[in-house]
N, C-alpha and C positions, 0 to 999 in steps of 0.2 A: 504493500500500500504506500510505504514512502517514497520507494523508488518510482510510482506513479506518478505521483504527486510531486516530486522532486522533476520528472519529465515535462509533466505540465506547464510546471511555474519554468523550467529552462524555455519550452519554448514559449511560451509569455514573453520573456524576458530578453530573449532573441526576436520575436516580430517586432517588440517595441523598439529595440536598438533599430533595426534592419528600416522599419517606418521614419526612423528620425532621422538614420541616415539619408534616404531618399529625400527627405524634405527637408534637407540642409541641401542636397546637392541641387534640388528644383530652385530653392530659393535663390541659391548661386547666379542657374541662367536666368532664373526671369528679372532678378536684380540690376544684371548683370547687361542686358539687353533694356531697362531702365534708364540705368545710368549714361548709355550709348545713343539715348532719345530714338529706342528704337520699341516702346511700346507703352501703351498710358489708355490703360483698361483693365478689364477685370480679369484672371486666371484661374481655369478650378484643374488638379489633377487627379481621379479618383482609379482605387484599383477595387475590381470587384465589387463599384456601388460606393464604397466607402473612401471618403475625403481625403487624401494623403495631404493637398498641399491647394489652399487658397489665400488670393491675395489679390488686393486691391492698388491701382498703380494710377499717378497723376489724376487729372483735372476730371470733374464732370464736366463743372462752366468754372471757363478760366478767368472770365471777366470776375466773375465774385467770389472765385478763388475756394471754390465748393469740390470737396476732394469725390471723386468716387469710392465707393463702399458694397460692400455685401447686396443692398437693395437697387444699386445704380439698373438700371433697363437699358438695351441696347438693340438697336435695330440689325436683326439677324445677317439682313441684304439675302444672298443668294443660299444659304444654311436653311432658307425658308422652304425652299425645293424639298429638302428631305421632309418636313411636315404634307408640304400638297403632296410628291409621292404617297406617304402613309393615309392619308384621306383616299384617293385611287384604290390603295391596295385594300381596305378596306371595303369599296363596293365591288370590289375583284372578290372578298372574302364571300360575300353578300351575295351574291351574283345578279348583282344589279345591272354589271358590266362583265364584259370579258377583253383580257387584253389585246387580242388581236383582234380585234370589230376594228371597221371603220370608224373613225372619229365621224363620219357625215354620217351615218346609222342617227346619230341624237340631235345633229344639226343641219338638218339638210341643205340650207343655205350654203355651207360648207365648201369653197370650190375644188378642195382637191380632193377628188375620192380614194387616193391608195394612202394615204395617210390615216395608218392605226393607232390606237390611244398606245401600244409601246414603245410606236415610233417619237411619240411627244415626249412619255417617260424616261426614253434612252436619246435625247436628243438627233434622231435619226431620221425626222421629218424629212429637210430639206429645206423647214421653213425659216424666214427671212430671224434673224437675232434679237434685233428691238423694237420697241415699237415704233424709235423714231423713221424707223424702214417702211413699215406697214403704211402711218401716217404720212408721209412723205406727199403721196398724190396728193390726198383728201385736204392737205395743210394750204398747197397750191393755189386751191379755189375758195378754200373758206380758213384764212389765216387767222382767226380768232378763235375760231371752235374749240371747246376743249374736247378732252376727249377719256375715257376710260377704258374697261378690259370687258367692258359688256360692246366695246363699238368694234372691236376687232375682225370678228367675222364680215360685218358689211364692208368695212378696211378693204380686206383681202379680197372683194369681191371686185372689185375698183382697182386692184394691188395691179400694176402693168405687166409683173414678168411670173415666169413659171417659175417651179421648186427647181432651188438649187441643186437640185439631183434628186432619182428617183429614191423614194423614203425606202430604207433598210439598205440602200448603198452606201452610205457614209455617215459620217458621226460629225456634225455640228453645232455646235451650244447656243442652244436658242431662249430666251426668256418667254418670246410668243409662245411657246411650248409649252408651257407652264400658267400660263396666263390662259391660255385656253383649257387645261386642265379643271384649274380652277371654275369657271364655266359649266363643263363636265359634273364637278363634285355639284352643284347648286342644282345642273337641270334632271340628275339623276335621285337628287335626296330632297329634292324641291324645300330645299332650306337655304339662304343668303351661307356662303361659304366662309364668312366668320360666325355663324352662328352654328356653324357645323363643326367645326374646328374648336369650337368652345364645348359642346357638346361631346362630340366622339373622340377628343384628343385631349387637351386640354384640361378636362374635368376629371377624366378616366386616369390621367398620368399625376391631377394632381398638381398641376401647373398653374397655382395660381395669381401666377405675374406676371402671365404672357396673355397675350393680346395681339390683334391685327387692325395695325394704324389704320383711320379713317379723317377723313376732312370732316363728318359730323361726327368724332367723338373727342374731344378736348385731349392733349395730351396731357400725361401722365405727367409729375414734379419730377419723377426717379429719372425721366429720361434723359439719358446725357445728350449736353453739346456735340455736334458733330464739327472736329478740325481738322485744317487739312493746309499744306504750306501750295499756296496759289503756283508756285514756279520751284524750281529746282532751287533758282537763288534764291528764294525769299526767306531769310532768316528766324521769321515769326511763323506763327501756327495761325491761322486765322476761324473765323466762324463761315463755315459755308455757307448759310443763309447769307451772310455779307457781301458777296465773291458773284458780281453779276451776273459772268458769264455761263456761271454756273444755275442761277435762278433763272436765266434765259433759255436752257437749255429743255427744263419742266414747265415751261409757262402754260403750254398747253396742255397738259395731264392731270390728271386727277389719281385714282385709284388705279390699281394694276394690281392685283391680289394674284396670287401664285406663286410669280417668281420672286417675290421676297414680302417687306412691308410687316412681319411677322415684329413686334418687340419684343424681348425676352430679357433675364438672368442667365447668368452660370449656373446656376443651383436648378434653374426650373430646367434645362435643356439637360441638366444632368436625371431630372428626373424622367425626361422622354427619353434619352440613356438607358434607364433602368425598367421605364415599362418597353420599350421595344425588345430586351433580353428577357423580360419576366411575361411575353405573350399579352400583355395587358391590352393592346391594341391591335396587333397582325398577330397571326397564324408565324411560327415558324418555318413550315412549307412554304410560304409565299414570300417571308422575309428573305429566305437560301435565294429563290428568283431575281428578287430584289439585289441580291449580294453577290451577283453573278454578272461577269464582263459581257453584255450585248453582243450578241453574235450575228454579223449583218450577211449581207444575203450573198455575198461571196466565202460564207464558212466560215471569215477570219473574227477576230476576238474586235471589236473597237477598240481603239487607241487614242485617248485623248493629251496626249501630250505628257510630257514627263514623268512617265514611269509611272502614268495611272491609266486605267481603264474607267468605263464608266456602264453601269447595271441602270438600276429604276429609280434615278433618284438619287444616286450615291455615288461615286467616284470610287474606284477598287484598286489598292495601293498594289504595285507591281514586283516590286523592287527587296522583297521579302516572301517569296513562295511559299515559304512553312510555315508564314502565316494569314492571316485572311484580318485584313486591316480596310474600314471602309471609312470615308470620309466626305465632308463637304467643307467648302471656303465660300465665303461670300466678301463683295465689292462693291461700296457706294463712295461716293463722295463725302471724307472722312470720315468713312468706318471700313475695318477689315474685322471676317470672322472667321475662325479656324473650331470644328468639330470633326475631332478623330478618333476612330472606335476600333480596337484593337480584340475584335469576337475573338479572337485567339484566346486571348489571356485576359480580357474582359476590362481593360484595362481606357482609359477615356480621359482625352485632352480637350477642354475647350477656352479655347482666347477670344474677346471680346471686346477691340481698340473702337476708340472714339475718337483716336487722329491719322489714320488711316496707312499707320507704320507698317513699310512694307517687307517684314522680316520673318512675321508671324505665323508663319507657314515652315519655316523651317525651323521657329523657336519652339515649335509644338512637336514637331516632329524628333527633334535633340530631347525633350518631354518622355516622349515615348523610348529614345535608346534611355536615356538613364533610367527609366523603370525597367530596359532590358539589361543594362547593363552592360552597352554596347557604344562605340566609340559615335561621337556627334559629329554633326558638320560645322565645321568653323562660319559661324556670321562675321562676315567682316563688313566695317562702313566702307562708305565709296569715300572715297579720297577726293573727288572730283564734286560732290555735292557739296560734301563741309567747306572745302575749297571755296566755293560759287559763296557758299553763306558768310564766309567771313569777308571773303571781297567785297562784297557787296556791303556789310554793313559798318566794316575796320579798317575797308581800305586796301591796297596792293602790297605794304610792308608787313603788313600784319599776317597777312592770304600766303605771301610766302613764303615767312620764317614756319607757318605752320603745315605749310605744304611738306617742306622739308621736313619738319619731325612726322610726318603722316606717314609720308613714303619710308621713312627708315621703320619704322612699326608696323612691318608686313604680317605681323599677328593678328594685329585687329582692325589693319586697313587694307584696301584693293585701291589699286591704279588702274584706270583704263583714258586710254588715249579718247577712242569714240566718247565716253562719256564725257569729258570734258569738251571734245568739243560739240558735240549737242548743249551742253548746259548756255557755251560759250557763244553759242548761234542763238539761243534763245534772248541771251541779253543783246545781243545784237539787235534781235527782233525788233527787242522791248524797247528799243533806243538809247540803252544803255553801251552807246558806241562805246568809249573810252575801257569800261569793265571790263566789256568783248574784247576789246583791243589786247588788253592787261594778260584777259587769259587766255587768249590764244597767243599771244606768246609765249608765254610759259610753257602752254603745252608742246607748242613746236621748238622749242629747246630741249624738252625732255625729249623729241621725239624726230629728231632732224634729219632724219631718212623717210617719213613718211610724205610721200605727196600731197595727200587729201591736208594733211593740217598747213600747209602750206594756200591748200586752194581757199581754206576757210581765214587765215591769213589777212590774207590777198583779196579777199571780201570786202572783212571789214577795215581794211583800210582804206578801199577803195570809197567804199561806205561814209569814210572820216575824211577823207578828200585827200587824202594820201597817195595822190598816184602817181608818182614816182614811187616809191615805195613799195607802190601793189605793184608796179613795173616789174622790179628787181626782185621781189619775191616770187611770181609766175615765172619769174623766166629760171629762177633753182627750181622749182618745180618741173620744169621742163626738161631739165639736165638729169633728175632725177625718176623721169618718167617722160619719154619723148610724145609719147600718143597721149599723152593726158588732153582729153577733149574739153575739158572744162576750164585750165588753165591755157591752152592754147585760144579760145571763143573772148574770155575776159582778155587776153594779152591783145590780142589782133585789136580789140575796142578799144582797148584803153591807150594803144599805140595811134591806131588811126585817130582816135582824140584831140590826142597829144600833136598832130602833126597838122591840126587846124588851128590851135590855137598862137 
């Protein structure tokens, strides 16, 4: 009996160490990726259901210096997909639907007939990405309209081109997919599809502080500020609401429920976590379907790009065979979300940024080796962004002394040529000639065998009325690449200029 008991309390006593160790080393990176201004939101890591490591990071609203917390709410963005899938698979359960129907079986208006509701669910339609695709005609003639996800199908009926490829031939990520989904859930359960989703999801899992945004329901106080830096160089974080070209972009939308609009916690998404494992909601027969790479109509697996595949709704991680890791990300204008579910080992990441840091995907993933206990992928900053920000806001003296320690600290920074000079063309753009000027030299010193930073150069100096200068820079350029067509078009112009005046 005491050597039982003595077993017991050991391993007590080893899960407790073994748990804190994990949640010193989680705290590490998420800290770690903090400190780096590389995330400022909410973090839950749980193994088996159970909490190993939550934390709260930076601003809800920065203007009143309001930290987020435990109850902050976050707009899910495209992690909402995995909720409208679960509503689908639902009346799949029901047989209300079946997945290979015709999506025009419930919409006859519908204009394309080989498009099936799994072709929506595995992105395999064909159909057009956003709605600002759909709307595009209908905008033409009536520039005020607004518009929402019940006008879609008359949209498409008016839409000028055909599907991108015959559905089940190719895998392309469409939100219209989803958006019509949602549709589907309302005209098959003849309930508004937030009222369905409160009902059959929501309520069942226990979710009780999540919600789906509407323009007649007041938002919530918990919901955080969405921020986002307007430009590579811009040194500050801004409120997107503030950022015109960004309010210009939605003038005309309203509602679009499906492909995301969901608000939520970590804690409540942890709880749809636990009832999608615990059968609360789907059949596990249907979830396997769901958790399986789409298989299109030339036999091959879908391939959505880096080392994922994509099922019903979920994203199926590639890059780890022995085990079955499903995921989804979501993207708006400053928000990113990261939900990764490791059915293997039961094991669940979810990150939830309110200034739209773009690292969170692989800070989640480094999440999941240290709970395996397997080596991470190094986050490094861009050299070239920091770079851009302190120019901009310190000056050229300051941009360079830090340049210089950036680049010796290949631990935690990355160099890349291109990306400096994109940033460096953008201030260009922005007519921030002299900036432009600043760092595109820089970069073509680091980098004095490349043509292209020479043509970009040679732009903005051109740009700065520097031509003499842009002269003598196309024409290394040219030494250094004879057929360069772009430095040869600018030299011949700026020569024959030169020989008028």
């Amino acid at each position: 009996m005491k050597k039982f008991l003595f077993l017991i309390l050991t391993t007590v006593v080893y899960s407790y160490a073994n748990a804190q160790a994990l949640s010193k080393r989680l705290d590490s990176l998420f800290n770690g990726q903090f400190t780096a201004g590389q995330i400022n939101g909410n973090v839950l890591v749980a193994d088996h259901g159970k909490v190993i490591y939550k934390k709260s990071f930076g601003y809800a609203d920065i203007a009143n210096k309001i930290l987020n917390t435990d109850h902050s709410a976050f707009f899910l963005a495209s992690v909402s997909k995995t909720i409208t899938s679960t509503a689908v698979l639902q009346l799949v359960q029901k047989k209300k639907i079946q997945l290979n129907e015709p999506y025009k079986k419930y919409f006859p208006n519908f204009p394309y007939a080989d498009v099936t509701i799994k072709n929506l669910l595995s992105h395999t339609s064909g159909l057009p990405r956003d709605m600002e695709d759909v709307f595009d005609t209908v905008l033409k003639v009536q520039p005020q309209k607004k518009f929402g996800y019940h006008d879609i199908i008359p949209a498409l009926q008016q839409y000028p081109k055909p599907l991108a490829f015959k559905p089940g031939d190719q895998y392309s990520y469409s939100n219209i997919n989803y958006n019509l989904l949602a549709l589907l859930v309302e005209k098959t359960s003849n309930m508004p599809f937030d009222a369905y989703l409160k009902k059959y999801i929501f309520t069942p899992a226990g979710m009780t502080e999540t919600y789906l945004s509407s323009p007649q329901l007041p938002q919530k106080s918990d919901v955080t500020h969405r921020y986002l830096y307007p430009k590579h160089y811009s040194p500050h974080l801004k409120l997107t609401d503030s950022i015109p070209e960004i309010a210009n972009i939605y003038k005309n939308y309203t509602i679009f429920w499906g492909q995301g609009n969901v608000i939520s916690t970590t804690t409540d998404l942890l709880k749809f976590d636990q009832a999608l494992y615990n059968n609360k909601l789907v059949s596990a027969k249907i979830l396997d379907e769901a958790f399986k790479p789409t298989i299109l109509n030339n036999k091959q697996e879908v391939v959505a790009g880096g080392g994922v595949s994509y099922g019903l709704g979920w994203f199926i991680l590639k890059v780890k065979p022995s085990e079955k890791i499903v995921l989804h990300t979501g993207a708006i204008q400053g928000l990113r979300s990261v939900f990764i579910r490791n059915l293997t080992k039961q094991q669940t990441v979810i990150i939830l940024d309110n200034a739209q840091s773009g690292t969170n995907f692989i800070t989640a993933s480094n999440a999941i080796s240290i709970l395996d206990n397997t080596p991470q992928e190094k986050v490094k900053i861009s050299v070239a962004d920091k770079y851009a920000k302190i120019l901009f806001e310190s000056g050229s003296d300051v941009a360079a002394s830090r340049l210089i320690q950036m680049q010796a600290d290949t631990v935690h920074y990355r160099y890349s040529a291109h990306e400096m000079d994109f940033i460096a063309n953008e201030l260009l753009n922005d007519s921030y000639t002299d900036k432009a000027l600043e760092a595109l030299k820089v970069n073509l010193l680091l980098n004095p065998t490349n043509p292209d930073m020479y043509n970009s150069y040679g732009k903005a100096l051109n740009k700065a009325g520097k031509k003499t200068e842009a002269i003598l820079i196309y024409k290394r350029a040219l030494k250094l690449k004879p057929d360069n067509k772009e430095a040869q078009e600018a030299l011949s112009k700026l020569e024959k200029d030169s020989s008028h005046n």
